[in-house]
C-alpha positions as CSV (number, residue, x, y, z in Angstrom):
1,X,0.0,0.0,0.0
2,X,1.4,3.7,-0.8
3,X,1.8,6.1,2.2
4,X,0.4,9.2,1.9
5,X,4.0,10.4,1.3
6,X,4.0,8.4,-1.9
7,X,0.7,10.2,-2.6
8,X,0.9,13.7,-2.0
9,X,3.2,16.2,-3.6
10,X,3.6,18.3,-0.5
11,X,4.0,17.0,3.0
12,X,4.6,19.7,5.8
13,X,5.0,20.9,8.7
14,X,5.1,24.4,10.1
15,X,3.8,26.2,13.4
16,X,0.0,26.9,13.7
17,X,0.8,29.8,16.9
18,X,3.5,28.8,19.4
19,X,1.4,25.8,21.0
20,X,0.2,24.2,18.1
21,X,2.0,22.7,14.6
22,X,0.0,22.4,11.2
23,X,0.3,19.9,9.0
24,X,-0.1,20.1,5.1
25,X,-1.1,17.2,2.5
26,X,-1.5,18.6,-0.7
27,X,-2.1,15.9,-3.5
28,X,-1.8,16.4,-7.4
29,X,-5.0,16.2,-8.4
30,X,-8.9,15.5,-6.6
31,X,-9.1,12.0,-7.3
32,X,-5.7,10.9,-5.3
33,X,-7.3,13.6,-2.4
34,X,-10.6,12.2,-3.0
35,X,-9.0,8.4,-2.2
36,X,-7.2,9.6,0.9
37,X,-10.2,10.9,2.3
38,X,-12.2,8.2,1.1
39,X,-10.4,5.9,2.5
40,X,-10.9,6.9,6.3
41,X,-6.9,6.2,7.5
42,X,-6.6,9.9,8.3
43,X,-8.3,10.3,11.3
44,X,-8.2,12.1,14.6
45,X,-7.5,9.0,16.5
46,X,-4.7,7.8,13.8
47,X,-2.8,10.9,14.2
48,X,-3.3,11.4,17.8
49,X,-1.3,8.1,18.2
50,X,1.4,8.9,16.0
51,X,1.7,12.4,17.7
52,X,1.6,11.1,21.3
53,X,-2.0,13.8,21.8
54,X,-5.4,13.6,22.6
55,X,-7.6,12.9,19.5
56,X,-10.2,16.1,20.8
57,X,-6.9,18.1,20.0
58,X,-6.8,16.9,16.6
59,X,-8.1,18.6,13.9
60,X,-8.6,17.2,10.4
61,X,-9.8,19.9,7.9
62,X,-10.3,19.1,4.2
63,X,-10.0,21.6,1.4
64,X,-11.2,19.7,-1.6
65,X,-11.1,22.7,-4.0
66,X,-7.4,22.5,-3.9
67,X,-6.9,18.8,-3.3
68,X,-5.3,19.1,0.4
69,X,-5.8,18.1,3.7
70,X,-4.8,20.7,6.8
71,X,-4.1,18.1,10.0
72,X,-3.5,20.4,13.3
73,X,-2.0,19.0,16.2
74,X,-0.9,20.2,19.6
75,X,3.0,20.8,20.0
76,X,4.5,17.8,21.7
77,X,6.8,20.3,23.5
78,X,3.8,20.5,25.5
79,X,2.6,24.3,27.3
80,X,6.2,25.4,27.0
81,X,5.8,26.9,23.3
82,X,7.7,27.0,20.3
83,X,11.1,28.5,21.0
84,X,11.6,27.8,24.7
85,X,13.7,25.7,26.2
86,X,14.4,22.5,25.2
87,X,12.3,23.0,22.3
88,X,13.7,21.1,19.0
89,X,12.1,22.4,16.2
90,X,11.2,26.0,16.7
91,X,9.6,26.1,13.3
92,X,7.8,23.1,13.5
93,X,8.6,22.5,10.2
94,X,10.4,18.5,11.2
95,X,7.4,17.2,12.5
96,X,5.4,15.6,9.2
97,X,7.1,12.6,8.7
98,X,5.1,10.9,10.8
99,X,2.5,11.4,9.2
100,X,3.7,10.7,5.8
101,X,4.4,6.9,7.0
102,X,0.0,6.2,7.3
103,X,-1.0,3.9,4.2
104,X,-4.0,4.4,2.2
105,X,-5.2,0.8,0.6
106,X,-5.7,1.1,-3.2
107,X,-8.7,2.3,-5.1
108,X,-12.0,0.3,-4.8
């Protein structure tokens, strides 16, 4: 099965406001977004596991028009914000490999 980093031609990452990170699928054309969506791997609780969050703090949004997904998550570097300390990635633009690594089944 493809991953959705097989299928999209942009995956990323980038901050969504110091306590959150936002995550970008965009795919080539509607029928490939259509399939992901479709398909029902993308959900709250999927992502919430890969991130280590809550799946309430999820938030899947779906912009069909321009074939792309918009996943939000909470910042793992929990209430300390982007750019404090210890925090890794102050962009937040390292953190959508994860979710490049869900499959999607083929087309029914």
């Amino acid at each position: 099965m493809p991953t959705l980093q097989q299928l999209a031609s942009v995956l990323r990452s980038k901050n969504a406001g110091p306590f959150q990170i936002t995550l970008d699928i965009i795919f080539p054309d509607a029928p490939t977004c259509r399939r992901v969506l479709d398909a029902g791997v993308l959900t709250p609780q999927a992502v919430a596991s890969l991130y280590g969050v809550g799946a309430d703090a999820v938030s899947i949004i779906p912009f069909q028009r321009v074939h792309a997904i918009k996943v939000t998550v909470p910042r793992t570097t929990g209430a300390r914000g982007s750019g404090s300390a210890f925090d890794r990635d102050v962009y937040g633009a390292q953190q959508h490999g994860l979710l490049g690594e869900i499959e999607c089944p083929a087309d029914s």
